[in-house]
C-alpha positions as CSV (number, residue, x, y, z in Angstrom):
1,X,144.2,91.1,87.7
2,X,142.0,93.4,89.7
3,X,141.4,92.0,93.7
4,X,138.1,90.7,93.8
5,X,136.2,90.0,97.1
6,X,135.6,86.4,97.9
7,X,132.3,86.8,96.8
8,X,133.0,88.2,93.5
9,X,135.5,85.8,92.9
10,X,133.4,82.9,93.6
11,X,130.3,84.3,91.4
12,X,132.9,84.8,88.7
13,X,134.1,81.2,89.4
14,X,130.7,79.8,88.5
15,X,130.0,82.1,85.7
16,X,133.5,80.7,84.2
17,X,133.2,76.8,84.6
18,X,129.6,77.4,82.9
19,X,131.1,79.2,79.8
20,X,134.0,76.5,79.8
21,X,131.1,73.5,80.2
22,X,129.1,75.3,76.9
23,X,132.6,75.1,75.1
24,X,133.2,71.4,76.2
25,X,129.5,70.4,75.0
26,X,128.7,72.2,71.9
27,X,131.7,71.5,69.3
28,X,130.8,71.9,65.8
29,X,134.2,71.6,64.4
30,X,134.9,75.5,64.8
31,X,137.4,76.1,67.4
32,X,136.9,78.5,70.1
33,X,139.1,79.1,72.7
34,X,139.3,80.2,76.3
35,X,142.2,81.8,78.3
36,X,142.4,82.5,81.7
37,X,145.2,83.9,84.5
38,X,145.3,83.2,88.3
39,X,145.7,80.0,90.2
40,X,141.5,79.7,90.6
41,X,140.6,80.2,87.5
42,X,144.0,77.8,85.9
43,X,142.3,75.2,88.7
44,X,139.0,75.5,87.1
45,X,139.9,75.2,83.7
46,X,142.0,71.9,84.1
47,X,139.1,70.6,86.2
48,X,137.1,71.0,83.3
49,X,139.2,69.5,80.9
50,X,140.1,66.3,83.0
51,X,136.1,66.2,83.6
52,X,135.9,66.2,79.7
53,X,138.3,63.6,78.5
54,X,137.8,60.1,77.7
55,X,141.4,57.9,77.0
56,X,144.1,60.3,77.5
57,X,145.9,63.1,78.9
58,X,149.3,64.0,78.2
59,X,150.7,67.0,81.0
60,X,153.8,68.8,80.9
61,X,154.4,70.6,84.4
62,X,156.3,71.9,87.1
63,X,155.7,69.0,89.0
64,X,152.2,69.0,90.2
65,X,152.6,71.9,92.6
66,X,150.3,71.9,95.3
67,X,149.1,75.3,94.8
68,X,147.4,74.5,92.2
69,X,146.7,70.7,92.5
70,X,145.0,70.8,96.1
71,X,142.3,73.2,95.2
72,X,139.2,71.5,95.6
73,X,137.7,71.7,92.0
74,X,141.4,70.3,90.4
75,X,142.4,67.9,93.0
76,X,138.8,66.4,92.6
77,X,138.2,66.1,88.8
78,X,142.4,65.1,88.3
79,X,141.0,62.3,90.7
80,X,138.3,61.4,89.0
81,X,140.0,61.1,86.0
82,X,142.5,58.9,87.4
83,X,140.1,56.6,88.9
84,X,138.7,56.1,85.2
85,X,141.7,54.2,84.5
86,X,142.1,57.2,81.9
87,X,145.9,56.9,80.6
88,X,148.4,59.5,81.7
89,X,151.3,60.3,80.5
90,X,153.1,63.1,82.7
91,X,156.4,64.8,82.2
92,X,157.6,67.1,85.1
93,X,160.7,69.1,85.8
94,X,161.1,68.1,89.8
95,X,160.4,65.8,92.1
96,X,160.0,68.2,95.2
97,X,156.3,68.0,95.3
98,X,156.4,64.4,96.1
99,X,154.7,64.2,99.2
100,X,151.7,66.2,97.7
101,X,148.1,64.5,97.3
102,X,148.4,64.8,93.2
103,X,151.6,63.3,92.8
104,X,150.9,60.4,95.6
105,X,148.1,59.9,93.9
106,X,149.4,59.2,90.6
107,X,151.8,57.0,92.7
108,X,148.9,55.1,93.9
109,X,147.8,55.0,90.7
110,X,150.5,53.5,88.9
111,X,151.0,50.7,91.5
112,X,147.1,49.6,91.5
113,X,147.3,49.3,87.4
114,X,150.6,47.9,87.5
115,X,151.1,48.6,83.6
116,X,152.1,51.4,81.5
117,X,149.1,53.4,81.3
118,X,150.2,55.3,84.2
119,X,154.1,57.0,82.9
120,X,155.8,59.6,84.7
121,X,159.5,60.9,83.3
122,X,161.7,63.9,84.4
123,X,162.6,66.7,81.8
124,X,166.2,67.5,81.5
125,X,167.0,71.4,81.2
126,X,167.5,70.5,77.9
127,X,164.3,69.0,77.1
128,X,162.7,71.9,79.3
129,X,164.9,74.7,76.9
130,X,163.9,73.0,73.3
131,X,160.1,72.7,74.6
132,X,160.6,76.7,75.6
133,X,162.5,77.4,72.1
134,X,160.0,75.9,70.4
135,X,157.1,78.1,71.4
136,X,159.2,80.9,71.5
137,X,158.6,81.6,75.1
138,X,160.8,81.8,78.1
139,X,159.1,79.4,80.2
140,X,155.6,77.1,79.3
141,X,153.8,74.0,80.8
142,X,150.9,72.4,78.6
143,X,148.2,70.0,78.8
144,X,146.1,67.7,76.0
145,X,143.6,65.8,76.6
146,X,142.3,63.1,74.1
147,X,143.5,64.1,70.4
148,X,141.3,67.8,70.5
149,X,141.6,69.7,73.8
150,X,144.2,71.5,75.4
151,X,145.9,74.2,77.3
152,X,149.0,76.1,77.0
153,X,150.9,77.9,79.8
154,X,152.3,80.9,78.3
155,X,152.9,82.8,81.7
156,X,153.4,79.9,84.1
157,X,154.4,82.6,86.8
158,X,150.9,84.0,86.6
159,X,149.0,80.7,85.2
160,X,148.4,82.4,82.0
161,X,146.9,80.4,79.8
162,X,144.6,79.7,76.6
163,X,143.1,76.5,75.4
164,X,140.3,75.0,73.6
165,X,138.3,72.0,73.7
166,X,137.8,71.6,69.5
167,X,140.6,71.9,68.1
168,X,142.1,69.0,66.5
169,X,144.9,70.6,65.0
170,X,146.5,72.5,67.6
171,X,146.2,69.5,69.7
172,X,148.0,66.7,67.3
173,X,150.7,69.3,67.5
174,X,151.2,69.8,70.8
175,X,151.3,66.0,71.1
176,X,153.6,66.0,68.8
177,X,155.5,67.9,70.7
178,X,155.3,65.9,74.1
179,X,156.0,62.6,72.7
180,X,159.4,63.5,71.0
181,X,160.3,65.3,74.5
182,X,158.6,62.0,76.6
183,X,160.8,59.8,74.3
184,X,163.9,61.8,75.6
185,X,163.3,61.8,79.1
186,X,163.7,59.4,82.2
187,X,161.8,57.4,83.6
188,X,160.8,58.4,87.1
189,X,159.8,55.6,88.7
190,X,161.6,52.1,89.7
191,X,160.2,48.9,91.1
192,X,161.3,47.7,93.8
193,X,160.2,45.0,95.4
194,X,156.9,44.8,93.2
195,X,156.0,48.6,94.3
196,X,156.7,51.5,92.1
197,X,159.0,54.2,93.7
198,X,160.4,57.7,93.1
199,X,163.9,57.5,92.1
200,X,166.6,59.1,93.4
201,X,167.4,62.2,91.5
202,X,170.2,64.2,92.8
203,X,169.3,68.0,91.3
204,X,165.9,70.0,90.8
205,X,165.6,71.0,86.9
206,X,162.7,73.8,88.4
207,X,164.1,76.7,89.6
């Protein structure tokens, strides 16, 4: 991608989230999709989505990094969306970004429901390699929201991505997808003591 002054970037920032807005807000049952590379525009377009959805979200991820989670627009709409009491269902391949706002805040999250619409498990390498197999890709993270929106991480190095916010059918199968790998994986929390903590995992699955 081409260096942009601050400027540019931001004017090109605002022309994006409007063009990602129109898709969220005229569906007519033909898909159409967005893509988009670079942590500020990956921010932007998860902001979006989380802005967008009403019951559920479902994110496989490196762990909430905080290069992408603390920038403004995604730390604010992710949130937000929380704060809805929207359910989450997150499956994430380390724990080292613990002590970042996004993760303690789905910490706080899960201890002020106290119920299970707040899950968090750890993905093995194996459940990390079949995920990867299956879209034929060396690495991947992906996001749905509700039963029609998503986003794929093809290019996580480089937050390359593509996604839509109408389409049903890519969506059910990408869920499809999560929930066999959720059913496989661990369960990251514990309560003790009538709090919810992280537990004690002794190796990193993210290299």
């Amino acid at each position: 991608m081409e260096n942009k002054s601050e400027k540019e970037l931001s004017q090109d920032l605002q022309k994006y989230r409007v063009f990602l807005n129109d898709l969220a807000e005229k569906k007519d049952n033909n898909p159409r999709f967005f893509t988009n590379q670079g942590v500020e525009y990956a921010a932007n377009s998860m902001s979006i989505l989380f802005e967008h959805t009403k019951d559920r979200v479902r994110m496989y991820c490196n762990g909430l990094d905080p290069k992408i989670t603390e920038k403004e627009e995604y730390s604010e709409s992710f949130s937000k969306m929380l704060d809805k009491k929207i359910r989450l269902d997150l499956l994430v391949c380390t724990t080292k970004f613990k002590n970042g706002k996004a993760f303690k805040k789905v910490i706080d999250t899960k201890n002020d429901r106290k119920d299970d619409t707040v899950r968090v498990r750890m993905a093995t390498p194996e459940i990390r390699n079949k995920l990867n197999k299956s879209f034929e890709l060396e690495d991947s993270n992906f996001s749905i929201f509700d039963n029609d929106k998503f986003r794929l991480e093809i290019k996580p190095n480089v937050y390359g991505a593509f996604g839509s916010f109408d389409d049903t059918d890519t969506a059910t199968k990408l869920s499809k997808r999560f929930d066999d790998a959720f059913d496989e994986a661990d369960d990251l929390f514990v309560l003790k003591d009538s709090t919810y903590e992280i537990k004690d995992f002794q190796i990193s699955t993210w290299q």
